[in-house]
C-alpha positions in Angstrom: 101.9 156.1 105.4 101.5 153.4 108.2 101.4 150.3 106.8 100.9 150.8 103.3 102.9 148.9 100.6 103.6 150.8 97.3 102.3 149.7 94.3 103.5 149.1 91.4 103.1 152.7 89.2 102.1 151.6 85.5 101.8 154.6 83.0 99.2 154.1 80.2 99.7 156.7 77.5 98.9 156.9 73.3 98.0 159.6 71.1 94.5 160.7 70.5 92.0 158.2 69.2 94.7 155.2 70.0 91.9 153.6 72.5 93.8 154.6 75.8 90.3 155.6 77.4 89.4 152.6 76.2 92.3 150.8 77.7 92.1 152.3 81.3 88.2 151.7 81.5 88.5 148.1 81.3 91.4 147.7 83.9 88.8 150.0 85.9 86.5 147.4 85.5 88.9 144.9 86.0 89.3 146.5 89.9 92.8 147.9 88.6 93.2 151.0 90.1 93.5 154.1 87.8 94.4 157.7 88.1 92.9 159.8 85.3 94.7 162.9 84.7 92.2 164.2 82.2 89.4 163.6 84.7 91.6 165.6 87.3 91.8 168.3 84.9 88.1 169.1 84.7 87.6 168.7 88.6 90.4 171.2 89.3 88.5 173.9 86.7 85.2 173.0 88.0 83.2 175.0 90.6 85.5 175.0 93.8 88.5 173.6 91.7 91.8 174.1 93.0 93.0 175.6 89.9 90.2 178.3 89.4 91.7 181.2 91.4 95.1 181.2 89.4 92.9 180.4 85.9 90.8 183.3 86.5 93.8 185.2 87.2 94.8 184.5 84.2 92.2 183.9 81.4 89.1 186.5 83.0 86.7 186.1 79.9 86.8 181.9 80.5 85.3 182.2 84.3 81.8 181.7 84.6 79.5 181.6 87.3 76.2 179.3 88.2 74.9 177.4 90.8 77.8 176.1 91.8 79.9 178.9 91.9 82.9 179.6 89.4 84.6 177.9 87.2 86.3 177.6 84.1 84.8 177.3 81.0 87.0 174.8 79.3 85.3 175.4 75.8 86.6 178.9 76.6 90.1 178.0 77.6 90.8 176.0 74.7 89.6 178.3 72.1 92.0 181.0 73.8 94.6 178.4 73.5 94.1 177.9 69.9 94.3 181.1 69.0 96.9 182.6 71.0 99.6 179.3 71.6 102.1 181.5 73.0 99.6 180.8 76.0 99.9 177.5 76.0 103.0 177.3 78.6 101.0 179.6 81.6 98.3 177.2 80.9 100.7 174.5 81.6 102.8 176.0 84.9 99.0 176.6 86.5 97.7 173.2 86.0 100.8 170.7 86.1 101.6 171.2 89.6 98.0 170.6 90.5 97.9 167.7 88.9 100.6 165.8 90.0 99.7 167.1 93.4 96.4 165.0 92.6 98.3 162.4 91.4 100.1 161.5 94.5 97.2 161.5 96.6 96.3 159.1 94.6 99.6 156.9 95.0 99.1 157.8 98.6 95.3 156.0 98.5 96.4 153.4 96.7 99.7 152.4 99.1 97.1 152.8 101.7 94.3 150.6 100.4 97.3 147.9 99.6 96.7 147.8 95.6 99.2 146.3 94.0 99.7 148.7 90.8 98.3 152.2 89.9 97.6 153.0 86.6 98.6 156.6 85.7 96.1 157.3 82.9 98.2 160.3 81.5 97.6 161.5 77.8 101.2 163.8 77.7 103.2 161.2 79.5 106.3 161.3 78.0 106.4 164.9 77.2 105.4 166.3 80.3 108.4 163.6 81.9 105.9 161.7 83.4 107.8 158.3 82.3 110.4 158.9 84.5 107.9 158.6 87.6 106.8 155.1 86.6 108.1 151.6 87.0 106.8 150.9 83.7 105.1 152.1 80.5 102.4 150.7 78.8 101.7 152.3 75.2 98.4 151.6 72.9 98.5 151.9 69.5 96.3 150.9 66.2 97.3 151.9 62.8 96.8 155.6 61.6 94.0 154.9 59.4 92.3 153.7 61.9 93.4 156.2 64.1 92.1 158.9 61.8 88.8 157.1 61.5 88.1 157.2 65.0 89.2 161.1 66.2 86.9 162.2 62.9 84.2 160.5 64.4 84.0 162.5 67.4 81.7 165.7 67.6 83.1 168.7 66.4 86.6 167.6 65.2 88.2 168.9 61.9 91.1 167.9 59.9 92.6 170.8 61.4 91.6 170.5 64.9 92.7 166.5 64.6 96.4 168.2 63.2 96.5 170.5 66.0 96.3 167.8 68.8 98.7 165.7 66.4 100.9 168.6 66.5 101.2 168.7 70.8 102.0 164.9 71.1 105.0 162.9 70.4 104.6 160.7 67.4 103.1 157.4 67.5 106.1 155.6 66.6 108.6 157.4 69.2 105.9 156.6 71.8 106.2 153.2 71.3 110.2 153.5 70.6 109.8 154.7 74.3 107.9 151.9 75.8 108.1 149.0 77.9 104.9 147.2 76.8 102.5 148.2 73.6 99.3 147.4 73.3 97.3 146.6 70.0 93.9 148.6 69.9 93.1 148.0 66.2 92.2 144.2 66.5 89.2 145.1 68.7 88.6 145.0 72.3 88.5 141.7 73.3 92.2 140.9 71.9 93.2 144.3 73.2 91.8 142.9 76.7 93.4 140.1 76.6 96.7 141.4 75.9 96.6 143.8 79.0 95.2 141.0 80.9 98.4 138.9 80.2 100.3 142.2 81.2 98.6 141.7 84.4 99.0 138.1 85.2 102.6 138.5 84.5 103.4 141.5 86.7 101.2 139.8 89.3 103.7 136.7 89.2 107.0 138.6 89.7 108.3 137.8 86.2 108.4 141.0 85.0 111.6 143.4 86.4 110.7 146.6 87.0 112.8 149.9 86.6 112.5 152.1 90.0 114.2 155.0 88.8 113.0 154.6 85.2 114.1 156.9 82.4 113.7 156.4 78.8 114.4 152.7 77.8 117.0 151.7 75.2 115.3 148.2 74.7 113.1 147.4 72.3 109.4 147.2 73.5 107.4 144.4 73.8 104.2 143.7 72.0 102.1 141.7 74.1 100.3 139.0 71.9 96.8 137.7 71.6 98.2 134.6 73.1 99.4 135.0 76.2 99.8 131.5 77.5 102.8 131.7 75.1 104.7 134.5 76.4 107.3 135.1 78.7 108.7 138.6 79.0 112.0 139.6 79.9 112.2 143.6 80.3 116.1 145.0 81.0 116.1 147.8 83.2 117.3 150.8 82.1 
């Protein structure tokens, strides 16, 4: 890669309606760069999409043609899912290559363009193994309540669509068993900012250690407080 540096490779995860989204659009704003995976996934079904030939191949009735030439109907695919699950794992073998394939291009962009972290914005992180590619693992949380509340606001959503979705992630709690750093969402954005901003400062400053060949952590995680000015993190490799 010439002389490009490698960043440091953060991976932001949480279950649906945790704020993750949320999470990876302010460090976007923040100039952080961030790989979405779910933003990967539509481009690789969309017209010209890497993944359309082999999707076709294997879901016919979700291609569709327009202007822009085929693609898959992702409305389509996910009703197909629903009702035939069995599914679910050619579904997975087409697009998971692809997307990591995406994703490295991306660490390749961003050890060109000298950034110092990547954040991998990956929904399925730990149970696609995704953890193990990062140096470190950033989890968001906010209590189920509030969790609830926010995925039943969407359009569309059900109490059984929202326990189907529920039903493909790890729990909540095993996430954050799992993680180096967690972030509180349900205090609003500003504190949830500011926590991921004293993430940043720290990581920035070399006083956080960082596991190079990370697999699943046996310390406790750390919460990152409100009030960063008073806290000093130690993370033990693995």
């Amino acid at each position: 890669m010439g002389n490009a540096t490698r960043p440091v490779i953060i991976g932001l995860t949480g279950s649906i309606g945790m704020g993750k989204s949320t999470a990876a659009r302010m460090l976007k704003r923040a100039g952080v760069q961030v790989f979405d995976a779910d933003l990967a996934v539509h481009r690789l079904m969309a017209a010209k999409g890497e993944a359309v030939p082999a999707l076709a191949d294997a879901f016919p009735a979700c291609l569709v043609s327009d202007g822009d030439g085929p693609r898959i109907d992702r409305a389509c695919l996910s009703r197909h899912i629903a009702e035939h699950p069995e599914d679910l794992k050619k579904l997975e073998a087409i697009l998971h290559p692809l997307v990591r394939k995406v994703q490295q291009q991306a660490r390749r962009a961003a050890a060109i363009a000298h950034a110092p972290e990547l954040v991998l914005d990956i929904p399925l992180l730990f149970e696609t193994g995704g953890h193990r590619r990062c140096d470190l693992v950033v989890v968001v949380t906010a209590p189920a309540f509030l969790q609830r509340q926010r995925v039943m606001a969407r359009p569309g959503m059900t109490a059984e669509k929202f326990a189907i979705l529920l039903g493909k992630q790890l729990p909540d709690r095993q996430k954050r068993r799992q993680a180096d750093y967690v972030i509180q969402t349900g205090i609003g954005r500003k504190p949830a900012w500011r926590q991921m901003a004293a993430l940043l400062r720290q990581l920035r400053s070399g006083k956080v250690r960082l596991n190079p060949r990370r697999l699943c952590p046996t310390h406790p995680p750390l919460f990152v407080p409100e009030n960063p000015d008073r806290w000093t993190p130690s993370v033990r490799a693995s």
